[in-house]
N, C-alpha and C positions, 0 to 999 in steps of 0.2 A: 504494500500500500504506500502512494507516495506522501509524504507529510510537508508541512509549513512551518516554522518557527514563527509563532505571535511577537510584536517587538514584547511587550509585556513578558514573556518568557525568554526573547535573546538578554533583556537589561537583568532579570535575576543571572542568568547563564554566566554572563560574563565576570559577576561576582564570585563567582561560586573555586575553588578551588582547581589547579591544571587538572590535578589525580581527578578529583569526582566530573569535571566537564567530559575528559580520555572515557570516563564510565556513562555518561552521557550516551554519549557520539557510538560507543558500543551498542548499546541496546538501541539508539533510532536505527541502526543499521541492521539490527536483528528485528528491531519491529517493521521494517522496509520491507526484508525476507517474510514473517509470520508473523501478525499482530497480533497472533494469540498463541505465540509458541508459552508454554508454560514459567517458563523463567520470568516472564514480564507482567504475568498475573493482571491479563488486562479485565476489566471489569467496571459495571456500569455504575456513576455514583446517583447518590439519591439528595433529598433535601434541596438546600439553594444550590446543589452542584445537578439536578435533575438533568439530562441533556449530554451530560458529559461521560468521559471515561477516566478512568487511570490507569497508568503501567506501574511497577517497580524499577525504580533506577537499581539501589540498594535495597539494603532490609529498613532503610529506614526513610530514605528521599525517594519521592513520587513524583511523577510527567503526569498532568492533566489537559486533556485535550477531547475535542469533538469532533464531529465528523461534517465537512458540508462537503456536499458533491461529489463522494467520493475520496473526497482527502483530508487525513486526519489535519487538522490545525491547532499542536500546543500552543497553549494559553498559559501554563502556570507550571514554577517548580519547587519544589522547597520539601522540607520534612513535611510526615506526617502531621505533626501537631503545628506546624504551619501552616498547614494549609486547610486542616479540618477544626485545629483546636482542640483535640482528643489525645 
């Protein structure tokens, strides 16, 4: 599937640490190949995130993103409890 980078998610990206971005760029390339291959634990969120998805960067930072037209477009990335509050 091919994807977009939201500016909203390149301006978190480019904060974010070499190592964790290198971990990034791995899984959009695995999610490229199978967006639901099991390691990226894609699935659908609920609440004010309704509409949307998320993958697993790590065990602990998540990619959120939607779907228009066929192509995923991330929006948002950050820990868990960043970006849910939990």
């Amino acid at each position: 599937m091919q994807h977009l980078l939201h500016t909203s998610f390149d301006k978190k990206h480019k904060k974010l640490s070499k190592k964790l971005q290198l971990k990034i760029a791995e899984r959009l390339v695995l999610f490229d190949q199978n967006p639901f291959d099991k390691i990226l634990d894609n699935h659908p969120l609920h609440g004010e995130f309704e509409g949307y998805r998320s993958i697993n960067i790590t065990s602990d930072y998540r990619a959120v993103f939607l779907i228009h037209q066929e192509v995923a477009i991330f929006t948002d990335i950050g820990t868990h409890s960043e970006l849910f509050g939990k």
